[in-house]
N, C-alpha and C positions, 0 to 999 in steps of 0.2 A: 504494500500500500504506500500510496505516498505522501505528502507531506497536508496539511490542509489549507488549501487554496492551490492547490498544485492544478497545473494546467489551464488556471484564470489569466494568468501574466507570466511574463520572463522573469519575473524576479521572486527570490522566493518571500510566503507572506510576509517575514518580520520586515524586511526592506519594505515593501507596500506600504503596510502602517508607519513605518518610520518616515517617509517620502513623503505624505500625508500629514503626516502632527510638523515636518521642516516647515513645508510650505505655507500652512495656517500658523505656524510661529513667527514666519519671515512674511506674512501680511501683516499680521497686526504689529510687527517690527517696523513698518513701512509708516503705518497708520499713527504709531506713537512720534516716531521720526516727524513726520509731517505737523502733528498737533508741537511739539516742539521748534518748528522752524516757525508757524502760525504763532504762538506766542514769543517767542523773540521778536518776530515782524511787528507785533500792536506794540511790545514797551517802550522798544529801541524809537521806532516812528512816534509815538505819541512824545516819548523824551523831548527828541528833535525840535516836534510843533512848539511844546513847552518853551524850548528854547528859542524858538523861531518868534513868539507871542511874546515873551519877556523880553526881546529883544528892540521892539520897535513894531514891529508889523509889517517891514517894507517888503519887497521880493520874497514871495513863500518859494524858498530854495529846497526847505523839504520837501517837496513834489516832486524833486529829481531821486532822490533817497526811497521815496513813496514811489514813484514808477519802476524804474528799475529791479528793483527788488521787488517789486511786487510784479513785473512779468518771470523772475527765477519762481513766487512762490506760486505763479499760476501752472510753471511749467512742472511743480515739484507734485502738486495737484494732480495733473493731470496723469505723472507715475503713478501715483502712490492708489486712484480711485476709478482710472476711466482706461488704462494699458491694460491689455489683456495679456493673463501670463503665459508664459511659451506653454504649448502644449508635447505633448509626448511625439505626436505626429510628427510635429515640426524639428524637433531632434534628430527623429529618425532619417527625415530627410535632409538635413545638413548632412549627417553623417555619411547620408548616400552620393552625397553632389563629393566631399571632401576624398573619399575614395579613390584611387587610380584607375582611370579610367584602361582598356589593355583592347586594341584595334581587333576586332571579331575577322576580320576577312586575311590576317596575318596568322601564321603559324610557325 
């Protein structure tokens, strides 16, 4: 007899579930990451305005500090919530393109 889950997948089961609790570890890995760079973004910029409003009120130069960084936090976004992750297919076919390819009509 063989193992249980044997012949569902290439891998044997303890790999599967280990492959499985990675990847739900390394999302919300992703997801704490992101709330972490979101709050750096509001203190550091709110600091800024603070400084920018004590200072006079002339030229709001934080809105260069506010743009920029905030297209990095849209693009950090769009990682962490709307990338879809590699799938197993698509492994498979990297691995097939990376292969040597060996001319069929030669011998």
């Amino acid at each position: 007899m063989g193992k249980p889950g044997a012949g569902t997948t290439t891998e044997p089961a303890s790999l599967v579930g280990r492959s499985e609790r990675d990847r739900a570890r390394n999302r919300l890995q992703l997801k704490r990451d992101f709330g972490s760079h979101l709050s750096a973004y509001v203190v550091v910029n709110a600091g800024l305005v603070i400084v920018w409003a004590c200072t006079g009120h002339g030229y709001f130069w934080p809105g260069w500090v506010l743009g920029g960084w905030g297209v990095l936090l849209v693009l950090h976004a769009r990682d962490t919530f709307w990338r879809r992750p590699i799938s197993e297919r698509e492994i498979d076919e990297e691995i097939e393109r990376q292969r040597p390819r060996h001319d069929v009509g030669k011998r």
